[in-house]
C-alpha positions in Angstrom: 31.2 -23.7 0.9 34.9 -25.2 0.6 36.5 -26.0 -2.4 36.0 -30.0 -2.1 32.0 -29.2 -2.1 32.5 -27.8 -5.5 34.2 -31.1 -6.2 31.0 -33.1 -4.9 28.5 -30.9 -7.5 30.6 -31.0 -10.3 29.7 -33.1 -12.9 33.2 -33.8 -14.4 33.6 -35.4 -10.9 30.7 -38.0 -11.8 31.2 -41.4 -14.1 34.2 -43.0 -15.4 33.3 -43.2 -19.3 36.7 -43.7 -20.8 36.4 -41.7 -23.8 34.4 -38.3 -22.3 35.3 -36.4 -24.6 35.8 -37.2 -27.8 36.9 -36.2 -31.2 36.4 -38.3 -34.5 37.6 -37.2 -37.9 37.1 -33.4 -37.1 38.6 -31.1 -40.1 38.6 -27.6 -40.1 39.4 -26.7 -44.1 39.1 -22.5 -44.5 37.3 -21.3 -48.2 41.2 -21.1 -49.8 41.6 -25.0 -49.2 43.7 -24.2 -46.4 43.1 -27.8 -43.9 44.7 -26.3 -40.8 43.0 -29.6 -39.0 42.7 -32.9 -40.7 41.2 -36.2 -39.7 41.8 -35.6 -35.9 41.0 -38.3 -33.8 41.2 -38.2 -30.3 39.4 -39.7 -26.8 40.0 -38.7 -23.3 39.0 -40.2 -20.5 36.9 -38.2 -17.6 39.0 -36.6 -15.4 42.4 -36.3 -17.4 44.5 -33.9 -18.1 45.2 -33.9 -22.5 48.1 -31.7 -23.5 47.7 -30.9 -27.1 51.5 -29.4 -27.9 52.9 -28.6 -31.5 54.9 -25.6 -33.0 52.8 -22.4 -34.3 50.4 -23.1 -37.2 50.0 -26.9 -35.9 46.4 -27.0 -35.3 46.7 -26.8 -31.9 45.0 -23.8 -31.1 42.2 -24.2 -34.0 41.5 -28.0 -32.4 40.5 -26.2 -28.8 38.8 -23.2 -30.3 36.6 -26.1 -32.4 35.9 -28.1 -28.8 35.4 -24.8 -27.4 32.7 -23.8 -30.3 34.2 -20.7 -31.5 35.2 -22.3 -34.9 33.1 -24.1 -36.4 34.5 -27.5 -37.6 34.3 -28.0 -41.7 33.2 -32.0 -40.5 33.4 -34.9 -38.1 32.3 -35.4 -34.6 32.7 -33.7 -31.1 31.1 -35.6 -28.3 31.2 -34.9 -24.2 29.8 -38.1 -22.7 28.1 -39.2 -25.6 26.6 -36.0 -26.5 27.0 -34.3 -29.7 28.3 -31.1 -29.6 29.7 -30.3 -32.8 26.3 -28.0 -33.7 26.0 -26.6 -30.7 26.7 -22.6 -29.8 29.6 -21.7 -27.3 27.2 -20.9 -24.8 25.3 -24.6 -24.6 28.6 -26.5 -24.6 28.9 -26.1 -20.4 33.2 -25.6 -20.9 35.1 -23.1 -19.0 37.7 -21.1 -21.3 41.1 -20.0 -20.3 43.0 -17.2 -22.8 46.6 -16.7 -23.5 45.9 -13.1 -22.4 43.5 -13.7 -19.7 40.8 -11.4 -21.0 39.6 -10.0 -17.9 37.4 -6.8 -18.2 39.7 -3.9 -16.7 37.1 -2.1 -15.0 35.3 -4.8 -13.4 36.8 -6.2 -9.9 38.4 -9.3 -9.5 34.7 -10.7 -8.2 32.7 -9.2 -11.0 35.0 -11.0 -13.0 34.6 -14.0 -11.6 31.3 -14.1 -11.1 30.8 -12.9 -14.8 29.6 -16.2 -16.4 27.3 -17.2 -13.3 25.1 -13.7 -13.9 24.9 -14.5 -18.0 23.5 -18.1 -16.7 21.2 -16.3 -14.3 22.8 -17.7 -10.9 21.0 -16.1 -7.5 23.3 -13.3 -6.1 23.7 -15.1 -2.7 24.7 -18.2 -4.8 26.8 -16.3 -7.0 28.6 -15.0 -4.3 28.9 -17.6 -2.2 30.5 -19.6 -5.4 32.9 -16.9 -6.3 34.6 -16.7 -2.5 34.7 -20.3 -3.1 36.8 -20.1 -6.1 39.1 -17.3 -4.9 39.8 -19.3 -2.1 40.7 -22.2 -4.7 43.2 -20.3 -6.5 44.5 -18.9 -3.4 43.1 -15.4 -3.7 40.9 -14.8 -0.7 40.1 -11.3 -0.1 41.3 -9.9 -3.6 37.4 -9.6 -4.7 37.3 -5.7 -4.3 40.7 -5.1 -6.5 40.8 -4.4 -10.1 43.4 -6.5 -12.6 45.4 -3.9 -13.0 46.8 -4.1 -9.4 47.6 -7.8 -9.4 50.6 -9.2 -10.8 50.7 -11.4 -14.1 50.3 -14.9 -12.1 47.2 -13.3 -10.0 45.3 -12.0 -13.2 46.1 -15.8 -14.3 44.3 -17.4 -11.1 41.1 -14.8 -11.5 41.1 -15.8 -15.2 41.2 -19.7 -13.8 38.5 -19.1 -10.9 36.1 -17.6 -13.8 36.7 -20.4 -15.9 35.8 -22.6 -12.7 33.3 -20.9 -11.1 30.9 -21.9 -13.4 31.2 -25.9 -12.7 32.0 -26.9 -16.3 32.1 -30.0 -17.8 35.1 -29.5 -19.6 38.1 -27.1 -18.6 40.1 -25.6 -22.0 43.5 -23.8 -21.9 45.0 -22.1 -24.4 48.4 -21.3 -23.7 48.0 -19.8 -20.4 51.4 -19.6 -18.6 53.2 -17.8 -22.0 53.1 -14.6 -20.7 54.3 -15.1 -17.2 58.3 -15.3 -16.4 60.0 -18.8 -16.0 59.6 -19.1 -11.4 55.7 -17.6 -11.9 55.4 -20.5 -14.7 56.6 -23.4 -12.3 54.8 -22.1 -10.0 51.5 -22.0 -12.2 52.2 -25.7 -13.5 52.0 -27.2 -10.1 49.0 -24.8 -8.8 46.8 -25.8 -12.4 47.7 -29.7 -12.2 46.9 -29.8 -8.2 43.7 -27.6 -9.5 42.9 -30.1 -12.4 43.4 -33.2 -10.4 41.7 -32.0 -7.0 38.0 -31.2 -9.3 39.0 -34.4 -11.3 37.7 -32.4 -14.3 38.5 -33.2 -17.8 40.8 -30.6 -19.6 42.6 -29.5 -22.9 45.7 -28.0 -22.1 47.4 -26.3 -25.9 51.3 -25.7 -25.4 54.1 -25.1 -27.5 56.5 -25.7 -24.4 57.5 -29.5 -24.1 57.8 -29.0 -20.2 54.5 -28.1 -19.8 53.3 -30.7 -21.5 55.3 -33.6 -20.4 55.0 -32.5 -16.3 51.1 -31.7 -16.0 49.2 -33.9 -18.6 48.2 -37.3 -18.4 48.0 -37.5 -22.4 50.1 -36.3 -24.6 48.9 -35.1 -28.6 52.0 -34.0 -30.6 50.5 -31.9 -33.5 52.2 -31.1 -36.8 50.7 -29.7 -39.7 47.2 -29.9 -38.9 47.3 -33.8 -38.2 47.7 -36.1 -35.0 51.6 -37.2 -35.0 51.4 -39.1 -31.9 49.0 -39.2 -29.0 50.5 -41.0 -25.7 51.3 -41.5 -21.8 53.8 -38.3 -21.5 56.7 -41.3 -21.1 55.6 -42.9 -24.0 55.9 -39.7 -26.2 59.3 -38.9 -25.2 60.8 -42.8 -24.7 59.3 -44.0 -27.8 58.8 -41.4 -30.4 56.9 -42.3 -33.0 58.5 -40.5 -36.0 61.8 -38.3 -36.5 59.7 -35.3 -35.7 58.3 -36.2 -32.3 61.9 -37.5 -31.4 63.1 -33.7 -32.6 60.6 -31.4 -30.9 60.2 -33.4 -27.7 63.3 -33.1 -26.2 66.8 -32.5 -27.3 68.1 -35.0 -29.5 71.5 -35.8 -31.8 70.4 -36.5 -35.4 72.6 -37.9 -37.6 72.9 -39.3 -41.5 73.8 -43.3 -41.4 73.9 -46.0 -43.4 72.0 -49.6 -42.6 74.8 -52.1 -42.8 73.0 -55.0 -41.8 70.1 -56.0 -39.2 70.1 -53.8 -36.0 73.5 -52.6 -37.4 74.1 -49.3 -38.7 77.1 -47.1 -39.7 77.8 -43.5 -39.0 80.7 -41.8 -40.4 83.6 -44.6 -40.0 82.3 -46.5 -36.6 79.4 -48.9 -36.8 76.7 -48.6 -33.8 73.9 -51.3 -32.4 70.4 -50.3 -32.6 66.9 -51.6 -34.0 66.4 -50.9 -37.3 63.1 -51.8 -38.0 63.6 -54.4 -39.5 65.8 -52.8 -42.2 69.5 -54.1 -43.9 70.2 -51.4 -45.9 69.5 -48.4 -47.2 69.9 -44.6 -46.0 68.3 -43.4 -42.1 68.3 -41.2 -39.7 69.5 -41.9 -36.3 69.2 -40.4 -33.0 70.5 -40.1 -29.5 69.6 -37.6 -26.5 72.4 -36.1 -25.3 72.1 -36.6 -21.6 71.8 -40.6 -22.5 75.7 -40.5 -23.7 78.3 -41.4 -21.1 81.5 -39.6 -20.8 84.7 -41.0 -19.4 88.2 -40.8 -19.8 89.6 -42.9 -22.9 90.5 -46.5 -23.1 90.6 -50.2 -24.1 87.5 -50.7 -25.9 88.2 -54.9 -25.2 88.0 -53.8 -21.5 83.8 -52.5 -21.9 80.9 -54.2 -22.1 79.8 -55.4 -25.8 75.9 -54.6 -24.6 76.7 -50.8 -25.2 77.4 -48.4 -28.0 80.9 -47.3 -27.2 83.3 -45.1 -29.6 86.1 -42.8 -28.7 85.2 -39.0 -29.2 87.1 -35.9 -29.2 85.5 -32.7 -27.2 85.4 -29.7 -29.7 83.5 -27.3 -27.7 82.7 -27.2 -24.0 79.6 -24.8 -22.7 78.2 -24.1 -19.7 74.8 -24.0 -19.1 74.0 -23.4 -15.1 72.4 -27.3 -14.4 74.3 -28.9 -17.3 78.0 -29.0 -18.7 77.1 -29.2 -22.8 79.9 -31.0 -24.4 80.0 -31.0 -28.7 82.4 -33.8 -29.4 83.4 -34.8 -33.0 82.6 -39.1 -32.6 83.3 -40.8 -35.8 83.2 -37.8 -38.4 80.1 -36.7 -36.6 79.0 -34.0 -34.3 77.3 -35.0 -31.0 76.2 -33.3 -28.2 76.4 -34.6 -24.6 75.2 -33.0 -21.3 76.0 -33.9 -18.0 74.8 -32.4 -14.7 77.2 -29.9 -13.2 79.2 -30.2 -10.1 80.7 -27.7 -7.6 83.7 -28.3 -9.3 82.8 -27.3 -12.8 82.9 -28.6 -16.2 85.2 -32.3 -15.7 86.7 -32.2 -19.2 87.9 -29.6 -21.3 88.3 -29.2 -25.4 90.7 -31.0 -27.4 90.5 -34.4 -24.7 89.5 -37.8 -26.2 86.6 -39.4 -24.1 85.0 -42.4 -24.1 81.6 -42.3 -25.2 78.8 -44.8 -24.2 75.3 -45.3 -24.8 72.6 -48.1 -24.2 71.6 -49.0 -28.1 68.3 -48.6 -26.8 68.6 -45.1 -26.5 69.4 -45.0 -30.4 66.6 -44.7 -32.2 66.5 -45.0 -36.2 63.8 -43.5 -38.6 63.3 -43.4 -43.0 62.6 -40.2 -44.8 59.7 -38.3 -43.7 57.6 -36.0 -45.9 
């Protein structure tokens, strides 16, 4: 049996019910009045990839432990195609689990392992069998049945922990943090072979990540989490173009973030130069603005009259200049401020040095303007 014929018998690879899995105002509040999940609301639809990503203590990990029924939730609703699930034990919910530590059982081989779940759910042996080969061949590990974990390498103990989660044809596919203990080529390497994986079965999954990357490059939703509560849920673009708040513009991505001052509509001030960008709606009062650094333009100084009046353009001095491998980082002092820019490198090195006075330039699109958070 080939991989695509597990594709065929899935049933995550049946319907197109665009909210098949759902959350709806699921809280988990512990006995001390700690809420480290509040009013969580979320639908994905069959077959997509959601990337739930914060910082530690977020909620993240608690929200897939609650889908996965190893919490219980404190209230609200967890539905798979309609079905409540929310009461139901661990063992009813039909999800394969992923762990950040793979939790394979060290004496068993790499096809006990595997073929772990099918035995608690009674599965024939010749079936069993036949289904395990199947999904060592997915992950690219024919043959390694007959070997313990202890003689594969960190990304092979990752794809046995991924066949077991698979072998078992679940509805829903949950992964908690799986790539943080492999080095930065095994990760790439694991992104790609997941996402190809995810996309191949068409089977819904819950990906938890604190890494940005991951999130953005393999998920087709996006859930930014922040102190046990939804920040923003969007298209990966949508999450990083259009931020929501001053914390999803900060965590996603690297951003400038600067005091300034509304001096009028669309208009605000920062240090001594005054900038284009929307404000909301706003004519006064205090804000923060930000930038990314690889959306400022660098060039060598002159006549403002001579640029374009549809940019952002002030004159900058370079303070510091590091390099980074892919990218010169430039920290330039622009109007009392300090930015940063980065710039792809070149075979000839960083193009200006410390002390120079630059142009800078920057769509004021890519300035975006947020009030006081709490």
């Amino acid at each position: 049996m080939t991989p695509s014929a597990l594709r065929e018998q899935s049933p995550a690879a049946v319907g197109s019910d665009p909210a098949y899995l759902s959350l709806t105002d699921v809280r988990k509040i512990y006995p001390n009045g700690y809420r480290a999940v509040d009013s969580l609301n979320i639908d994905v639809p069959e077959g997509q990839m959601l990337g739930l990503l914060g910082p530690s203590g977020c909620g993240k990990t608690t929200t897939l432990r609650m889908i996965a029924g190893l919490i219980e939730i404190s209230s609200g609703h967890i539905r798979v195609a309609g079905r409540e699930l929310a009461q139901e034990p661990p063992h009813k919910r039909d999800m394969g689990l992923v762990f950040q530590n793979y939790a394979l059982f060290p004496h068993m081989t790499v096809a006990e392992n595997v073929a772990f779940g099918l035995q608690m759910r009674g599965i024939p042996f010749r079936e069993a069998r036949t289904r395990v080969e199947e999904a060592l061949e997915m992950v690219r590990l024919p043959g390694y049945g007959s070997r313990k974990p202890k003689e594969l390498s960190g990304g092979q103990q990752q794809r046995v922990a991924l066949a077991r989660a698979l072998v078992i044809r679940p509805r829903i596919l949950l992964l908690d943090e799986p790539l943080s203990n492999l080095d930065a080529k095994l990760r790439d390497e694991m992104r790609v072979e997941i996402r190809e994986i995810q996309q191949r079965l068409k089977i819904t999954t819950v990906f938890v990540t604190h890494d940005q990357v991951e999130a953005l490059t393999m998920c087709d939703l996006v859930g930014v989490m922040h102190k046990g509560r939804l920040a923003q849920l969007g298209t990966p673009e949508d999450i990083y173009e259009r931020p929501n708040s001053l914390f999803v513009s900060e965590f996603v991505g690297r951003t400038n973030k600067v005091r300034a001052e509304v001096v009028d509509l669309n208009r605000i001030r920062i240090g001594s130069e005054v900038f284009s960008a929307d404000t909301g709606g706003r004519r006064e009062g205090t804000v923060w603005a930000t930038v990314r650094p690889h959306r400022i333009a660098l060039s060598p100084d002159r006549d403002r009259a001579l640029m374009s009046r549809q940019t952002n353009a002030v004159r900058g001095r370079v303070l510091r200049v590091t390099y980074i491998g892919d990218i010169v980082q430039y920290d330039l002092d622009i109007g009392g401020a300090e930015f940063k820019v980065e710039h792809h490198t070149t075979s000839q090195g960083a193009r200006y040095s410390g002390g120079q006075t630059l142009m800078c330039e920057w769509a004021p699109a890519d300035m975006l303007v947020y009030g006081e958070e709490t």
